[in-house]
C-alpha positions as CSV (number, residue, x, y, z in Angstrom):
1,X,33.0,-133.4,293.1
2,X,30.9,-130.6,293.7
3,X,28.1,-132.4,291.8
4,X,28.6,-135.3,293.9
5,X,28.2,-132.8,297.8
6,X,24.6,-132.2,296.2
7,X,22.9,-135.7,297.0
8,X,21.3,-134.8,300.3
9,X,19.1,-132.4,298.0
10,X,17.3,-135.5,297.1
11,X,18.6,-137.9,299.5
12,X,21.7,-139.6,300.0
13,X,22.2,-142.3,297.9
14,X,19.1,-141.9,296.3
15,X,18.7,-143.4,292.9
16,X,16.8,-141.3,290.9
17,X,19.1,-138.8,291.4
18,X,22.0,-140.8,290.1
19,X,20.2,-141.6,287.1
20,X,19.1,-137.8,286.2
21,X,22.4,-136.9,287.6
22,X,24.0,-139.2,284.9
23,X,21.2,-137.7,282.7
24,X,22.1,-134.7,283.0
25,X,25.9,-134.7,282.6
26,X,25.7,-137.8,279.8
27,X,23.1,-136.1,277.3
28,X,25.4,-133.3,276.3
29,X,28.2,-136.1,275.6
30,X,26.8,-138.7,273.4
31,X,25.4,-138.6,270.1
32,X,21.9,-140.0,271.4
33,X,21.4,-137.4,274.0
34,X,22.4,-134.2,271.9
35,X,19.8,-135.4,268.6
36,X,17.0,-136.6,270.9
37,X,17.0,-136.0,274.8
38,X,18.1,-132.5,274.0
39,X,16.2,-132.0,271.0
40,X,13.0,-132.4,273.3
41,X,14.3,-130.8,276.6
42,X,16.4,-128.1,277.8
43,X,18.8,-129.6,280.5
44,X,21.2,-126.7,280.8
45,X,18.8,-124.8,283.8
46,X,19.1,-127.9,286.4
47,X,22.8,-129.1,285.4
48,X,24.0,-125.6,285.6
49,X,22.7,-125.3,288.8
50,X,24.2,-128.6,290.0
51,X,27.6,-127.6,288.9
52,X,27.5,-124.3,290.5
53,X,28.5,-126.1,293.4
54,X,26.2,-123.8,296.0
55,X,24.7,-125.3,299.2
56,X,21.4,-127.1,299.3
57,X,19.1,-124.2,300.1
58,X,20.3,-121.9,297.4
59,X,19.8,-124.5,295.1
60,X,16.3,-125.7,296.4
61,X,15.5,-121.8,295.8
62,X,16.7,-121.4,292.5
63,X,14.5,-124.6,291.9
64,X,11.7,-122.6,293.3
65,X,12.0,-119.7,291.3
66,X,12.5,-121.3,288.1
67,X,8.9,-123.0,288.9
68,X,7.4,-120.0,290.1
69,X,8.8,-118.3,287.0
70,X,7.4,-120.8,284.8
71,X,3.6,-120.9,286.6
72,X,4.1,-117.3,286.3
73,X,4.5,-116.7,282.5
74,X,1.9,-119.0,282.1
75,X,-0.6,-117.9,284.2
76,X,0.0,-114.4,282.0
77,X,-1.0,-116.7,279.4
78,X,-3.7,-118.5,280.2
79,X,-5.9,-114.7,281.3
80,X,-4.9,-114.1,277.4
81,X,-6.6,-116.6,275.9
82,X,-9.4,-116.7,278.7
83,X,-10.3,-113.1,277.4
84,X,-11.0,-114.3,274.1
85,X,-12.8,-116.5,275.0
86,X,-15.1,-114.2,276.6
87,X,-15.3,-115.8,280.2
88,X,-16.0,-113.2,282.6
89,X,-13.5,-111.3,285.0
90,X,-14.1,-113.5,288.5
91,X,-13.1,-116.5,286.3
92,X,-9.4,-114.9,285.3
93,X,-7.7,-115.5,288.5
94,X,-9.2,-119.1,288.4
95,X,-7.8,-119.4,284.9
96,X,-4.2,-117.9,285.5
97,X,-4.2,-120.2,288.9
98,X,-4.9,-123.9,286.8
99,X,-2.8,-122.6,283.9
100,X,0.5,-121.6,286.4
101,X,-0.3,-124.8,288.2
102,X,-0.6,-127.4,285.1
103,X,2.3,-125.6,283.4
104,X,5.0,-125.4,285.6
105,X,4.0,-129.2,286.9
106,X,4.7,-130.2,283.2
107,X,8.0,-128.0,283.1
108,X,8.9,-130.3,286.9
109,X,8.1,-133.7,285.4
110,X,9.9,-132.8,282.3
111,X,12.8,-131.4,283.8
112,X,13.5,-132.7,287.4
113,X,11.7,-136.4,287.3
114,X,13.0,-137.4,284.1
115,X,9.4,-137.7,282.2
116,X,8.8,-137.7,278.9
117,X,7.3,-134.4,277.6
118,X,4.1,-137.0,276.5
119,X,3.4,-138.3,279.7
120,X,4.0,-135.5,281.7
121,X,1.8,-133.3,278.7
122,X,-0.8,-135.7,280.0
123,X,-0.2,-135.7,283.8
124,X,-0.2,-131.9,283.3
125,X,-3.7,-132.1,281.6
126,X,-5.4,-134.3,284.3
127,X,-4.0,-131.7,286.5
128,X,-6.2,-128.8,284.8
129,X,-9.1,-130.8,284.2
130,X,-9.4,-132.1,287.5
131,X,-8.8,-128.4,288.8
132,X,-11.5,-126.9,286.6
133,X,-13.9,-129.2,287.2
134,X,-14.0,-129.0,290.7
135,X,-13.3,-124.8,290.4
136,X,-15.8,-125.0,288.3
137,X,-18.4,-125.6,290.5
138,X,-17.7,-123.0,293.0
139,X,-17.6,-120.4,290.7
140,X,-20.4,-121.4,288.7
141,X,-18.3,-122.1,285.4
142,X,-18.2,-124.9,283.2
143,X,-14.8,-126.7,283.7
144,X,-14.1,-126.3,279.7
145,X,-14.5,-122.5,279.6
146,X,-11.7,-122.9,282.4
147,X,-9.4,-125.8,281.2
148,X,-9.3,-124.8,277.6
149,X,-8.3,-121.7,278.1
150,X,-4.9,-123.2,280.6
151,X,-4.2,-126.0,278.3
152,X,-3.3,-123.6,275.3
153,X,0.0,-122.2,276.9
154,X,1.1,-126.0,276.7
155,X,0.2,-126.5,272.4
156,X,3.8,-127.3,271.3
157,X,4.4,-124.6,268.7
158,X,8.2,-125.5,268.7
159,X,7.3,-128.7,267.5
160,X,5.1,-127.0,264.5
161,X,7.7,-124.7,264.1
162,X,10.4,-127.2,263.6
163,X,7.7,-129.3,261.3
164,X,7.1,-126.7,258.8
165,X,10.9,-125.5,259.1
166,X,12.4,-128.9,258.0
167,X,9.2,-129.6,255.6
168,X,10.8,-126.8,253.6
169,X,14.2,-127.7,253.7
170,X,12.8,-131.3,252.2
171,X,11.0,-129.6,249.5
172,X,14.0,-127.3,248.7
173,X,17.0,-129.2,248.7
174,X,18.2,-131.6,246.3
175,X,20.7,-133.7,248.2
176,X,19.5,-137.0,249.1
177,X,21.1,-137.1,252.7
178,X,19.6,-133.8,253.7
179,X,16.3,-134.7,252.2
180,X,16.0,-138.0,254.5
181,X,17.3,-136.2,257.6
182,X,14.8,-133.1,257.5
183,X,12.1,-135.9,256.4
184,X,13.2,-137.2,259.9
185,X,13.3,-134.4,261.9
186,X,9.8,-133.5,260.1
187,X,8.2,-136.6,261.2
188,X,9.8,-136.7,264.8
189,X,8.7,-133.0,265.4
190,X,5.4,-133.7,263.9
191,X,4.2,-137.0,265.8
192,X,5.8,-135.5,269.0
193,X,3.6,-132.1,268.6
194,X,0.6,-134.2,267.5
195,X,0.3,-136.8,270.5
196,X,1.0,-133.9,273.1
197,X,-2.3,-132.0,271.4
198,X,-4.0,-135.4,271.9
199,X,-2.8,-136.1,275.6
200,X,-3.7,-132.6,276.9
201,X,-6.9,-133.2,275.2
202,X,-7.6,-136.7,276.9
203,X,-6.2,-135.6,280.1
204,X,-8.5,-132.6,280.1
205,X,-11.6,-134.5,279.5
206,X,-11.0,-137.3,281.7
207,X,-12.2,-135.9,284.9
208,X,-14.9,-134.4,283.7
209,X,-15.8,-138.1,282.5
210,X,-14.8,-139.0,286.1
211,X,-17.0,-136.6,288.0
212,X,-20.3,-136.2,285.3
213,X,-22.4,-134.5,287.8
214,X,-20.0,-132.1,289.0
215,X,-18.7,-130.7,285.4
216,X,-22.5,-130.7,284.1
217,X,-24.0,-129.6,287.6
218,X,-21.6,-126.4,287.7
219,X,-24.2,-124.2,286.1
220,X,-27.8,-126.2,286.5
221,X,-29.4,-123.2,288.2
222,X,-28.1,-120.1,286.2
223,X,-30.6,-118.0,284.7
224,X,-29.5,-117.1,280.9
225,X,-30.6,-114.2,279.7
């Protein structure tokens, strides 16, 4: 019942909540949810905030701050791997702004629209491309020195983890039945982490496909020493 008073969050009545709300409270209960949905997302965040009953604002601010929090770890992040790749000091803010941005619109899709981590992998990576091309230009950048550098918080290394985890348990064990369910879970993790490389690739390198003059353009009149 207290899930139920939460609806004016989102609406009254409105359907997409119903169905994450179902979601939500189904994928912890049935054996599809916990090997797959769960397997791929985290639900317990958002459901335990819908069963802690609270009024609509506290809620929408604890929504807040787990976005914030998110954008915030990987905007930390994305300055690491901007300063090895030696872009210089006015880019860093730039870099930490696209990576906290991109990131915690993935984590939203992922967790409070009811996307797939692929898709929103990809929405999230024509979200930084876009961003650093058009940065870019201002600060006189080239949009890969910027969106490489905010797309590597995103690399799936659970997914590699799992891969290489369950690849050894298929070369070590003997039984038949644990062999073709870590061959599974090896193939799922593996495809998964492999196609969310390539979509944060694609979506990266789509807008500066898009907008050709403006990615190129960004440093035409530089003088290189």
């Amino acid at each position: 019942r207290g899930i139920r008073n939460q609806r004016s969050l989102f609406g009254a009545g409105n359907p997409l909540f119903e169905l994450r709300l179902r979601l939500l409270l189904g994928a912890h209960q049935t054996g599809h949810g916990k090997n797959h949905r769960c397997h791929i997302v985290d639900c317990k965040p958002v459901a335990w905030l819908l069963r802690s009953g609270r009024n609509n604002e506290d809620i929408l601010m604890e929504l807040l701050f787990l976005l914030l929090k998110d954008a915030a770890f990987a905007a930390i992040a994305g300055i690491g791997f901007g300063s090895i790749s030696n872009l210089p000091k006015r880019a860093f803010p730039f870099c930490a702004l696209i990576a906290g941005i991109g990131h915690s619109l993935r984590f939203f899709l992922i967790n409070y629209a009811d996307v797939h981590i692929i898709w929103a992998s990809l929405a999230a990576g024509l979200t930084i491309g876009a961003l650093s091309v058009f940065i870019g230009i201002g600060i006189k950048q080239p949009a890969e020195s910027l969106s490489f550098p905010s797309l590597l918080p995103m690399i799936p290394g659970m997914y590699a983890y799992r891969t290489f985890l369950n690849m050894i348990k298929c070369i070590s064990t003997r039984d038949e039945s644990t062999f073709i369910h870590s061959f599974y879970l090896m193939s799922d993790n593996l495809l998964t982490g492999v196609i969310i490389i390539v979509m944060l690739g694609i979506g990266a390198v789509i807008p500066i496909m898009l907008f050709p003059r403006i990615a190129f353009g960004a440093t035409r009149n530089i003088t290189r020493y």
